[in-house]
C-alpha positions as CSV (number, residue, x, y, z in Angstrom):
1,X,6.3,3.6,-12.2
2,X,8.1,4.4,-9.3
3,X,6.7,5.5,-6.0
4,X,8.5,6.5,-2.7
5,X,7.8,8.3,0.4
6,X,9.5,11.3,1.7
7,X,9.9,13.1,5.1
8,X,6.8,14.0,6.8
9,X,4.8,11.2,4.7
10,X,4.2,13.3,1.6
11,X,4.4,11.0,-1.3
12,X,6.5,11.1,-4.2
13,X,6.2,10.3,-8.1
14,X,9.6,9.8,-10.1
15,X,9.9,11.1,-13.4
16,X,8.7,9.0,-16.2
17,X,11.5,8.6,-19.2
18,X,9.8,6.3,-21.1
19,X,7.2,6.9,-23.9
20,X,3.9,5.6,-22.8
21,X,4.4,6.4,-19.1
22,X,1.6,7.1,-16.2
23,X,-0.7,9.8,-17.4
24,X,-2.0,10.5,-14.2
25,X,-1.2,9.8,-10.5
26,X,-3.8,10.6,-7.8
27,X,-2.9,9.8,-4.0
28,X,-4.5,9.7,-0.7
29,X,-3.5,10.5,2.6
30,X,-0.3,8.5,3.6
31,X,-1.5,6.3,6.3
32,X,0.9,6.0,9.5
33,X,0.6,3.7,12.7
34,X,2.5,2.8,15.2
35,X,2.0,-0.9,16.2
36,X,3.1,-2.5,20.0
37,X,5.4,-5.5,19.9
38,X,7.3,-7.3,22.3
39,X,10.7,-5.9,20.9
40,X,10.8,-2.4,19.2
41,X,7.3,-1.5,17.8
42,X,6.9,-1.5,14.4
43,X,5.8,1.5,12.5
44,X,4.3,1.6,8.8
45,X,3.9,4.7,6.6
46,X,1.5,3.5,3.4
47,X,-0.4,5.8,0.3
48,X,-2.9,4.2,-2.6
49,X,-2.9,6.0,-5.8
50,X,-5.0,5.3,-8.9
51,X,-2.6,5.5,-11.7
52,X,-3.3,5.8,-15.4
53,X,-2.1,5.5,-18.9
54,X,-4.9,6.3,-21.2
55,X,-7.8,3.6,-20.4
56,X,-5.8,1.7,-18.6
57,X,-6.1,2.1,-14.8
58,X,-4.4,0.5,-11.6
59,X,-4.3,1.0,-7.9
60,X,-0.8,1.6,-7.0
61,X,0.4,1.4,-3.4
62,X,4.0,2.2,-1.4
63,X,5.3,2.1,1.8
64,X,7.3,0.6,4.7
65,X,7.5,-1.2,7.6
66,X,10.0,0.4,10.3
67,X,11.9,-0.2,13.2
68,X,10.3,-3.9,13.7
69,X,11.8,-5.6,16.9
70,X,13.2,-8.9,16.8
71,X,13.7,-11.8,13.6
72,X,10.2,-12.9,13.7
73,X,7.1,-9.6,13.8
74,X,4.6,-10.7,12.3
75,X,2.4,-13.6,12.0
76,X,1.0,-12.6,8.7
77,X,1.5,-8.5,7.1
78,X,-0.7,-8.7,3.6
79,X,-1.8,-5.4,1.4
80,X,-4.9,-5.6,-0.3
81,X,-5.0,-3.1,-3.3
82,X,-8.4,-2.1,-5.1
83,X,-9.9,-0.3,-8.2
84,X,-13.0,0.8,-7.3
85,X,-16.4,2.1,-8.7
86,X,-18.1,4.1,-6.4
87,X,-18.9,1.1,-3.7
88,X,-18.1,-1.8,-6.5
89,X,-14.3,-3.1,-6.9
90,X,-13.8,-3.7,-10.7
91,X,-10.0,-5.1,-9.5
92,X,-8.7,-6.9,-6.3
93,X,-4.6,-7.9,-5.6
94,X,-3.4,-8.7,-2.4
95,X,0.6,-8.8,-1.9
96,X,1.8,-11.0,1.4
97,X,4.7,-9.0,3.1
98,X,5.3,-11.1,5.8
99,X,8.3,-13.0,5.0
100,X,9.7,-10.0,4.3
101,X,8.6,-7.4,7.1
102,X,10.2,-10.4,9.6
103,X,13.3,-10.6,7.8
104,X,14.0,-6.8,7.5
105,X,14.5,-4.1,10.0
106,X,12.7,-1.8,6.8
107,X,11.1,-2.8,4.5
108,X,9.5,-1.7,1.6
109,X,5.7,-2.8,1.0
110,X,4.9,-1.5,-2.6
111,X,1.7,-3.7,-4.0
112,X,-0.1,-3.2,-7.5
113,X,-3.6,-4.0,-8.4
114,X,-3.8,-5.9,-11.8
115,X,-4.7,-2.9,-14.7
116,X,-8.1,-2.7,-15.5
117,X,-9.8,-0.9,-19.1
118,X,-12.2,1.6,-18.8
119,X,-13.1,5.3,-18.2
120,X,-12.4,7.9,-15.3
121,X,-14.3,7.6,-11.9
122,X,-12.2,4.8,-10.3
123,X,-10.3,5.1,-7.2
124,X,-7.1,3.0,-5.6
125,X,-7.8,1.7,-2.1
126,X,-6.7,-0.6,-0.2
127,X,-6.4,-1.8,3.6
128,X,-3.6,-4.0,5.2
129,X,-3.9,-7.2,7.3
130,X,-1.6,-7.3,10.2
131,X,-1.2,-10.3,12.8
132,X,1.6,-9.3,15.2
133,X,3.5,-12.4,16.7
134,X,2.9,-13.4,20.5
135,X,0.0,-10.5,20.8
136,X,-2.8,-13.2,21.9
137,X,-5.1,-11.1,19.8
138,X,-5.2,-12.1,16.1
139,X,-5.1,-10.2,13.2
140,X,-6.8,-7.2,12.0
141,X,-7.7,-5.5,8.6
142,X,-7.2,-1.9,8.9
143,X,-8.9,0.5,5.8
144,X,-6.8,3.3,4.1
145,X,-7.8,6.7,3.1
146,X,-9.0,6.2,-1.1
147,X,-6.9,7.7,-3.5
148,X,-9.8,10.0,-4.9
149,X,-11.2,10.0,-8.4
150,X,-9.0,9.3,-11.4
């Protein structure tokens, strides 16, 4: 499946052409922040969806990193995606970004949670881990809006 994120931070499904595509797509809010840096600050737009082909369920995430100032940004930029059951994950992935997000001036962040079997009710969540280079402060995990119930 392909996701992408269009002007004002709405986000986007593309048209499946293949037998057997997603069923279902639901998507939170698209999360934006603007992030201080000694060059150019960096600003990321990211959404979590649940996806879903039958019983098969995943939590889907896209975004990207903008406008990052200088070759080296980040000391470590990891996405954590979840399926969750009410307050239990069923289904953790975590996709490490930072290689890229230092190499590119955008880059794109996409990150899939393994699929899991089983029955509506789950949700796609996730939070990111970002450790800006030079800050003095460490890193810090910050939680994105859930995707609601699939």
């Amino acid at each position: 499946m392909s996701l992408s994120l269009a002007a004002g931070g709405v986000l986007v499904t593309a048209p499946q052409a293949q037998a057997g595509g997603v069923h279902g797509l639901r998507c939170g809010k698209t999360w934006m922040k603007e992030l201080d840096t000694s060059g150019e600050n960096i600003d990321i737009e990211y959404a979590n969806c649940i996806g879903w082909t039958q019983t098969r369920f995943r939590a889907e995430g896209s975004g990207r990193v903008l406008d990052g100032g200088g070759a080296r940004k980040v000391d470590a930029f990891i996405v954590e995606m979840r399926v969750d059951r009410g307050s239990v994950t069923v289904q953790r992935s975590r996709c490490n970004f930072t290689k890229r997000v230092n190499a590119q001036d955008v880059a794109n962040i996409d990150c899939n949670s393994k699929a899991v079997i089983g029955r509506k009710g789950l949700t796609g969540d996730s939070r990111i881990y970002i450790d800006l280079d030079s800050d003095g402060r460490g890193g810090k995990w910050y939680n994105l809006a859930g995707s609601g119930l699939a």
